[in-house]
LUMSE-727688 format. One record per residue (C-alpha): x, y, z. Coordinates in steps of 0.1 Angstrom, whole numbers, padded with zeros to 4 digits, always signed. Example, Ala and Ser with C-alpha at 12.3 -4.5 7.8 and 13.67 -1.06 7.14 Angstrom:
2
+0123-0045+0078+0137-0011+0071
! end
This chain:
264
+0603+0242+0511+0615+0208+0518+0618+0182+0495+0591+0158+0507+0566+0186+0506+0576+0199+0471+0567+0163+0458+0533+0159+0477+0518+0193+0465+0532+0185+0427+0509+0153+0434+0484+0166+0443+0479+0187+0417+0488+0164+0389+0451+0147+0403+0433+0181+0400+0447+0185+0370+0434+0150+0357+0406+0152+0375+0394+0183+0360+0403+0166+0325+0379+0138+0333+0350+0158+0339+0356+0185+0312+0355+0149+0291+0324+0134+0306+0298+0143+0283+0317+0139+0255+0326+0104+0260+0288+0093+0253+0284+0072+0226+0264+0048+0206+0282+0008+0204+0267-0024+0196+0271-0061+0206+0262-0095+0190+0250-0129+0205+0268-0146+0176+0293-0119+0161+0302-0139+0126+0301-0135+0092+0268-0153+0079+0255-0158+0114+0217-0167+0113+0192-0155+0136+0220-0132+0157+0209-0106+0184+0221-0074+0180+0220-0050+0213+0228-0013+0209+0233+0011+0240+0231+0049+0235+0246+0065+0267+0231+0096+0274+0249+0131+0270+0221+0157+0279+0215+0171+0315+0181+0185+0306+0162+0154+0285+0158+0119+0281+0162+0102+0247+0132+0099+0227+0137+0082+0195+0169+0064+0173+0172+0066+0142+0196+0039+0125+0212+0029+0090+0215-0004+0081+0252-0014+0070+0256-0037+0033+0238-0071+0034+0212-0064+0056+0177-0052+0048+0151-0036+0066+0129-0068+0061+0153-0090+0074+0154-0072+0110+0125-0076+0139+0127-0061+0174+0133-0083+0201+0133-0058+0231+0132-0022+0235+0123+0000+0268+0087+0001+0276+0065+0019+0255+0087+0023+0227+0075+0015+0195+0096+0000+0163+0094+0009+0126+0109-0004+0097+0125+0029+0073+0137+0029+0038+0175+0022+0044+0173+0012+0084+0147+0017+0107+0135+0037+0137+0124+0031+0172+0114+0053+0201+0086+0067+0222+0083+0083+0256+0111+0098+0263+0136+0083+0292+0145+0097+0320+0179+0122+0323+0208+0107+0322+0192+0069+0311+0207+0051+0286+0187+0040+0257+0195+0001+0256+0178-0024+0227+0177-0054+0207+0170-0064+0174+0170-0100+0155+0187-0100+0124+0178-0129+0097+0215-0135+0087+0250-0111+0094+0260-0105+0060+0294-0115+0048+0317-0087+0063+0343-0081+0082+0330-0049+0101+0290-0039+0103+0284+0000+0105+0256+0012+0124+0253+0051+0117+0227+0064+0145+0210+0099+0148+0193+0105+0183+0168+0129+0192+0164+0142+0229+0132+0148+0244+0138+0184+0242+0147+0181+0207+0183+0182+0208+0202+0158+0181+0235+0138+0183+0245+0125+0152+0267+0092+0158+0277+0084+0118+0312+0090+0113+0332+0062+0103+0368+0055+0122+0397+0060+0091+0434+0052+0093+0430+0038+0125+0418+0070+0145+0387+0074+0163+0364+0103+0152+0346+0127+0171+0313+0114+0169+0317+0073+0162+0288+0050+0146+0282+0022+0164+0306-0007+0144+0303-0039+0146+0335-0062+0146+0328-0096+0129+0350-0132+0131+0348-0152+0099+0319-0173+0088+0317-0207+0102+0328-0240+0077+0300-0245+0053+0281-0214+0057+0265-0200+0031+0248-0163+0026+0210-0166+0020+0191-0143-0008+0181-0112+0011+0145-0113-0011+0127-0151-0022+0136-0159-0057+0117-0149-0089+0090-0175-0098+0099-0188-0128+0079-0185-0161+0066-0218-0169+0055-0205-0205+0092-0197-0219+0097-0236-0223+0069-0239-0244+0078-0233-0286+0069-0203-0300+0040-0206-0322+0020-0223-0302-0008-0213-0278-0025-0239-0251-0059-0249-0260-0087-0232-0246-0103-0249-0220-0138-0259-0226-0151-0236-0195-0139-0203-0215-0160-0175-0212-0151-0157-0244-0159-0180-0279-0134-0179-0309-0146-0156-0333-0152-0175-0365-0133-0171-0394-0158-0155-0419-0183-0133-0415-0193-0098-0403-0182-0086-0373-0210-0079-0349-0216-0039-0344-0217-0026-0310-0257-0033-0306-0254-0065-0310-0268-0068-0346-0254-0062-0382-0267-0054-0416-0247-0074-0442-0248-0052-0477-0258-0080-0499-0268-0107-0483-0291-0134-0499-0330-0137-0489-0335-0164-0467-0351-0195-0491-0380-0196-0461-0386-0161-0475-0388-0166-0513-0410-0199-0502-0439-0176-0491-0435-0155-0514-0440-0183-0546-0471-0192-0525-0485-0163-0527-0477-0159-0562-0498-0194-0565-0524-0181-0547-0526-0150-0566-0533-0171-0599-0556-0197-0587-0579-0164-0576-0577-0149-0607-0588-0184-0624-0618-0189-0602-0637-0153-0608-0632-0162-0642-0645-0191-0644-0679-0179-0624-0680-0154-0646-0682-0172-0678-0707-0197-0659-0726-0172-0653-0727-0157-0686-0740-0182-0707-0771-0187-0700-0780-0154-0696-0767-0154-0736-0790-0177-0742-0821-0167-0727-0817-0132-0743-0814-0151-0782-0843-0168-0773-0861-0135-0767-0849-0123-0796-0861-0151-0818-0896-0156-0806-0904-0114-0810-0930-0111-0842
! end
């Protein structure tokens, strides 16, 4: 065989060869990567877009499940658009979004708004989708000493923070307690609208009825009043029958003397 020929068929196969590699590699070279509309440490209000590509040849993604990197909290992220139908949820650590599922071979493209990019030099995104037909990809690994793994989270590369910018609490500030700068020892006045009155110093303690029975307690001087008048009354009675009595005895003395005297 001539020259000319030997070097067209060793060409030829080299591209079957490659091309061969390219769709053994196809599938496998799905994966999940992410974007920013302001890619910076301490960026406010930033867009975040992810892309899934799909990998299955029998379903549609149906749902994405994500882990928030350092510095950003669940309640610092909203959606901002997702394909139709889907629905989004916040999660403790991330969040998830899905719904119907999409067609075969559609990629599964979103956005998010995130309050502030925390101050980092790379964001991971670990994501776990699930296929209509329930099939899973788990896209969480981590790239170390500079080689790409076999299944890559999402990662997001950031430039430094802009002059003057400044990372904002992830939660509002504790109100503080306007009490602790008061001295100790002293309790604010009650207000003349309270509903519950001091209890006074002295004194029994009212029982659960509402009433108490002091153990020796003096009788009320309204009490003993009465009670001399009817003492007083009791006295002047006695007096008066008495004296009608003795009224009436005397001259029924006499009249029986005179009897007495005149009888032979």
């Amino acid at each position: 065989m001539s020259t000319p020929h030997r070097t067209a068929l060793s060409a030829v196969t080299a591209l079957a060869a490659f091309g061969a590699v390219l769709a053994l590699a196809g599938p496998a070279a799905a994966h999940a990567g992410v974007t920013a509309s302001d890619p910076r440490a301490l960026a406010k209000n930033v867009t975040v877009t992810f892309t899934s590509e799909a990998e299955s040849d029998s379903a549609g993604i149906a749902k994405l499940q994500v882990v928030l990197p350092t510095g950003i909290s669940p309640g610092a992220v909203s959606l901002k658009k997702a394909p139709k139908g889907w629905t989004f949820a916040h999660a403790q650590g991330g969040y998830v979004i899905g719904g119907k599922p999409l067609g075969v071979g559609e990629d599964a493209v979103y956005s998010i708004t995130v309050r502030q990019l925390p101050d980092a030099r790379k964001l991971v995104f670990k994501t776990v989708e699930t296929y209509g037909d329930g099939k899973i990809s788990r896209w969480i690994e981590e790239p170390k000493g500079g080689a790409e793994p076999e299944n890559p989270a999402p990662v997001l590369t950031l430039k430094a923070a802009a002059k003057g910018a400044s990372l904002e609490p992830l939660d509002p500030p504790p109100v503080a307690d306007k009490t602790a700068d008061k001295p100790a020892g002293k309790t604010p006045a009650a207000s003349s609208g309270s509903s519950a009155p001091s209890q006074p110093s002295t004194g029994a303690a009212p029982s659960p009825s509402g009433s108490s029975e002091p153990s020796s307690s003096p009788e009320p001087s309204g009490q003993r009043e009465n009670a001399a008048d009817e003492d007083d009354g009791g006295i002047d009675t006695s007096l008066i029958v008495l004296v009608v009595a003795i009224a009436a005895g005397v001259p029924l003395f006499w009249m029986v003397k005179r009897r007495s005297d005149s009888a032979p």
